[in-house]
Each structure stands twice: as C-alpha cells, then as structure tokens.
N, C-alpha and C positions, 0 to 999 in steps of 0.2 A: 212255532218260531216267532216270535219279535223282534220284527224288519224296520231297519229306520229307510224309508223312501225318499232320500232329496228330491226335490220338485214332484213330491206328493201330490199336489193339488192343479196339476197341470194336465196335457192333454190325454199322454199314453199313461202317466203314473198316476193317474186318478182309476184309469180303467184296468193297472194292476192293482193297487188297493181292493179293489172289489176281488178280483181274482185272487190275490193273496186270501183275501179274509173267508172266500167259497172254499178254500183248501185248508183253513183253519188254523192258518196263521192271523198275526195281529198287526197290522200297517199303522207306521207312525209317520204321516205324512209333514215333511220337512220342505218349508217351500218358502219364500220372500214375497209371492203371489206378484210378482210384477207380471209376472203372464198367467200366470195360477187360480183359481178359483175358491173361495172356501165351501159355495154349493157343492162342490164336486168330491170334498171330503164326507166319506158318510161310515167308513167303514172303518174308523179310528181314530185317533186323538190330530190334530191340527196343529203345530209347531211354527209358528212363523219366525223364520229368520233366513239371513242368506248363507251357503255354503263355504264364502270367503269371510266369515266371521266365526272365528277358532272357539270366542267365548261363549257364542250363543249353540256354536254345535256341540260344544263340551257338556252345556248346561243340557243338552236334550240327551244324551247319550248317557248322561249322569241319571236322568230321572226317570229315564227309559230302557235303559238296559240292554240295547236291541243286540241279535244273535249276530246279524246278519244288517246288511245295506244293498239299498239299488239305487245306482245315481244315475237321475234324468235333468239334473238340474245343470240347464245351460242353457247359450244365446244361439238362437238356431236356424236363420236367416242368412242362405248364403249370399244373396245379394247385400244387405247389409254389411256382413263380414268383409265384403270387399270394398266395403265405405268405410268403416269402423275397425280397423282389421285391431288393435290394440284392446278395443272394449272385448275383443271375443277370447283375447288372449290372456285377460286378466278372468274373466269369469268362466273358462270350460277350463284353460291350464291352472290358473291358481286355483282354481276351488277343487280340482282335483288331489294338488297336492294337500290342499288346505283337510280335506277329508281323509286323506289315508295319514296322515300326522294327528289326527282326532281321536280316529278309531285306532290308531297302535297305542295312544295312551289310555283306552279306554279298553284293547283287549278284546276288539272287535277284529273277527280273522279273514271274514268272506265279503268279496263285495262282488256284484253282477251288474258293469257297466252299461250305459246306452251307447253305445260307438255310432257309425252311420258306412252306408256305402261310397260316403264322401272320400273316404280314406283311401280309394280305389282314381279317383281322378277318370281318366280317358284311358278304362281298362282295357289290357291287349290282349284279350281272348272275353269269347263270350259262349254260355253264361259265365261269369264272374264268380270263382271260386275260393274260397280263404288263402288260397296262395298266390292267388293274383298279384301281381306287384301294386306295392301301394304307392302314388305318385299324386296325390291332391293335387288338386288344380286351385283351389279357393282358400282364403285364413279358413272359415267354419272347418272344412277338409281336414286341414294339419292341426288343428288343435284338436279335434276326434282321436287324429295318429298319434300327436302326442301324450295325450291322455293312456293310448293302450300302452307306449312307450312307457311309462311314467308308472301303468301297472305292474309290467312288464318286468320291470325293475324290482318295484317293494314287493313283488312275489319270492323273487330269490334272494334277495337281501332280507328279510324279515320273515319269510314264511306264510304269507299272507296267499289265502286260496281268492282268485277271480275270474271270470268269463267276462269277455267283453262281447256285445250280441251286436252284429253290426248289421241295422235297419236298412233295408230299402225304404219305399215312400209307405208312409205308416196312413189310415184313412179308413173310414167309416166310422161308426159310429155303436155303441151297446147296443145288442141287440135288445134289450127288454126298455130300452128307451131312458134307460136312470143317467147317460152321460151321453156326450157327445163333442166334439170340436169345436172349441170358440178363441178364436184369437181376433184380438184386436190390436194394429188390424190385422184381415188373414191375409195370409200369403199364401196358402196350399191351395192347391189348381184345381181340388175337388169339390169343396167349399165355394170357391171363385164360380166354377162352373154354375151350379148349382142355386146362389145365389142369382145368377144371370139369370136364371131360368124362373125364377122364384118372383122376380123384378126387383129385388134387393139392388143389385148396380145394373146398369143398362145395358153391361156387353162383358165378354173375358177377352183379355188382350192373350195373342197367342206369340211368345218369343221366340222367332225362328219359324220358317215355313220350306226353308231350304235346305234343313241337313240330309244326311245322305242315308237315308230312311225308307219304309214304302210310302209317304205320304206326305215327306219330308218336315213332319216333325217332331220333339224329342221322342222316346219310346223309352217310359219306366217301368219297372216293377211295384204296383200296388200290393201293400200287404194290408188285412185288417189288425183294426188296433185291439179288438179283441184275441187273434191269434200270437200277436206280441206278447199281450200279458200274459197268455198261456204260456210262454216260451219263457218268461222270467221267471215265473211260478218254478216251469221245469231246471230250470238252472241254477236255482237258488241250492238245491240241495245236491249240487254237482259240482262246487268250487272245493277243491279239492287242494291242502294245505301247500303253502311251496311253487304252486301251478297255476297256468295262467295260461288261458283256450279262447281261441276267437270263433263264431260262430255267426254264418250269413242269416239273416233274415227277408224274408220274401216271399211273395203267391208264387214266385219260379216262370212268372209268364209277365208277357210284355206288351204293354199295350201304349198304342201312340197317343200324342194327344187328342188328334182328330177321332181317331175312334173314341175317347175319352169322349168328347163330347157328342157323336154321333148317337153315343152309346144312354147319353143322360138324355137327350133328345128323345128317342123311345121310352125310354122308361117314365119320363116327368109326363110327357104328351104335349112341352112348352117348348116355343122356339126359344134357341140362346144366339143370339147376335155374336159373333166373332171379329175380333180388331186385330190385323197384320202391325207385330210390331217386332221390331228388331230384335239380333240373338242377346242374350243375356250374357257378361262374362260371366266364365265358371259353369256354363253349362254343360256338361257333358250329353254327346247325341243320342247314346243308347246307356241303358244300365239296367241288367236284367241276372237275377241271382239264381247261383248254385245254391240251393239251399240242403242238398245229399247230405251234407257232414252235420248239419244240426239235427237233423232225420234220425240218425243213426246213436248220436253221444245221448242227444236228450227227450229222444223218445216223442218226438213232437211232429206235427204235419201241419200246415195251414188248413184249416177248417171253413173258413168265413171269406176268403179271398181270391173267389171269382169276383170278376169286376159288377157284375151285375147285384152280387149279393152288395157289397161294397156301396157302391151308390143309392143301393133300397134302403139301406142303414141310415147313410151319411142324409138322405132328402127326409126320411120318416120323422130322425131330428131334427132336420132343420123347420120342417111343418107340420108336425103335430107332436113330439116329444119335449121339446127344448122349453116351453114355459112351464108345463106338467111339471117336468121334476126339477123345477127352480122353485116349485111352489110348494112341492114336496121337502125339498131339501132345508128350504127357508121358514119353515111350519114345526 
C-alpha cells in the first residue's frame, strides 16, 4: 500500500513510517515540520506542506497516489489549547475537513485517524471503554471529538472507510535507537522527567499533588510509541467502506506520576528534584484504558508498554541514541 502520513515527520508518525515500511508498505510522509523533523524521515519520500493547504495536499496526492492516509498532523498541547483555543480549532478541525475534501477528489477511500483519550474528559467509569461518554474538558479535547464527528459523517455520506484510534499518553522511544521524542519545547512528563535526571533542566514541576489518587497525583496510561505504530499498521487494512470504528489505545495500566518518577529514579541511578506546583486546567485525575475491543477487532496487544521498558527506551535516546542517528540520518 502507498499511505500518505500527515505529520509524517513527527513524533508517533515518524515511528509509523518505519512500521509501515517493516510491513512493506511505502509512507509518504506529509508534514509543515513546525513540530516535525526531516532526520526522522528515512523510510520514504518527505512532502512539506500544511494539511490546511488544499493545493499543496492535492499536489502530493496527485504525484503520489496514496491508497490510504493516517493523519497525526495537529496542535497537541492541552495547556496551550486552553490559551490558544481558536489556533487548535483551525488546524485539528480545518485541516481535517481540509483532508477528507482532498482525498474524495482524489478517490482516496481509507483514513485511520489519531484521536486521543481527550475526548473522554473526567470519565465516569474506570477503565475507560469506547463507550464511555465523551465530555472534553479542554479545546485540544473537542477538537479530537470533533474530528471523529466530522469522520463520522463522511463515512455515511460518501462511503469513505475510517478508524479513529484513540491514544492514551504515547512515550518511549525505538527500540533499535533510529527515533525517538523531541519537541521543542517538550511538554511530555516522560522526557521532562528524564531530562531532570540527565541535568538538562534542574527539576520537574509536578501539577497537582492533591487529587484524589493513591499519592495524590495524576495516574495515566503510558503506551509505547512503538506499539502505537503497530496498531496503525494493523488498522490500516481494517477501514472498512461506509464505516467508521473507534478504538482505545493504551499499556491498560496506570501509573501515578510519583511512581513515574520514583520509577525513572531506579532505573537512571540520578536524583530528579521535584517542584510542587499547582493543578493545571484540563487536567483530568485518573485516565486509564480499556483497551479489550482493540485486542479483539485488530488483532493487536501492547508489546513495549510496561513502564519500565518505556523509560529504558525513552533514556537510551535521550543518552546515547539521539545524535547517532541524526548523524545517520543526516550522512
């Protein structure tokens, strides 16, 4: 298959490109690279442009042909989103319609969204199953919901086959060392950590120390970004004409943030300094996924997403893979 990947060149769609291309497919990575990397493209052609430019995605689908699409390309910062909330709403909503209006003129039928567990807000039952009610609490949140909405729709109106795969907290790093997590700046609390430990920044601020928790603070679901890509790979060839499936993603286990870095603490052998600082809006206390129904449709398990594999990944890049294969990449 020939998959056009919006935000191909970022953190999880760089690490399905590779995954695509192990399964003998050919990734056309589609990305504006404001977050994106071109090091990180290796396993097919590199497309720069944004999702909400109709011309320049027409041109790549014209000279690319692609069977299929996977769009990771969006603003993805909930804190931000609750600064910005208009910037998140023109580039995850419009560039969603902006791509299914692309691909119907171009005759492209399947796409396999990145949704989030955003879309769930302060869910009323735990773990957290696809029929959970979905009640965002953040913009980033509703514009995820709306995007599924918005697939939702061009499936039965057009006949267009999609899955939308909805991430818990995504994290680690390739295991064979060729990618890894870089934003600038980060914002993910794995990397943060980690960094602390490294002496990259002097401390991690912890948001909230008082929810109602065993340790009182937040408790996510870590998945790795390698069993993600697996899970696209697998649903690529499961979008099914007419239809449109949501499916959780997640390691299915919860881990606080204290243990989070109790945990990097062992494993590094480095003290990490911690900073009490206030809750974050938008933060939801717990969120911890059913991941059964993706188990079952697409034939898929998390593999790589005990917490401990998880951070061996995400520190091995961040100290001893990460210039390797930029010197690889860039040679």
């Amino acid at each position: 298959m020939r998959v056009l990947v919006a935000g191909g060149a970022g953190y999880i769609g760089s690490h399905t490109c590779k995954a695509l291309a192990r399964a003998g497919h050919l990734p056309i990575a589609y990305d504006n690279l404001h977050t994106g990397h071109p090091w990180a493209v290796r396993w097919g052609p590199l497309v720069q442009g944004d999702i909400n430019d109709p011309v320049a995605l027409a041109a790549a689908m014209r000279e690319h042909r692609p069977d299929s699409v996977i769009n990771f390309a969006a603003l993805t910062n909930v804190g931000e989103s609750m600064a910005e909330p208009t910037r998140y709403y023109r580039a995850n909503v419009g560039g969603m319609i902006t791509l299914i209006e692309v691909m119907r003129a171009h005759d492209v039928g399947s796409l396999v969204f990145s949704s989030s567990c955003a879309t769930y807000g302060v869910p009323d039952r735990l773990p957290v199953a696809e029929d959970t009610h979905q009640r965002p609490i953040n913009p980033y949140g509703r514009t995820k919901l709306m995007g599924e909405q918005i697939l939702r729709d061009a499936c039965a109106a057009h006949g267009l086959g999609a899955i939308a795969l909805r991430y818990f907290n995504a994290a680690g790093a390739d295991p064979e060392g060729e990618l890894g997590e870089e934003h600038h700046p980060e914002t993910h609390i794995i990397p943060l950590v980690l960094q602390a430990a490294h002496g990259i920044r002097p401390d991690i601020s912890v948001f909230g120390a008082d929810y109602d928790t065993p340790d009182g603070t937040c408790v996510r679901d870590y998945i790795h970004v390698t069993d993600l890509a697996a899970a696209h790979v697998a649903a690529l060839t499961r979008c099914t004409p007419g239809t449109w499936r949501a499916y959780n993603l997640g390691g299915g286990q919860g881990t606080s943030i204290g243990e989070l870095i109790a945990r990097a603490r062992a494993l590094t052998g480095r003290e990490i300094r911690v900073v009490d600082a206030p809750r974050r809006a938008g933060d939801p206390p717990v969120l911890v996924a059913d991941v059964s129904l993706a188990g079952q449709a697409l034939d898929w398990r998390p593999a790589h997403s005990a917490i401990d594999d998880i951070l061996t990944s995400a520190w091995t890049w961040m100290t001893e893979s990460r210039s390797r294969a930029m010197q690889i990449a860039a040679s």
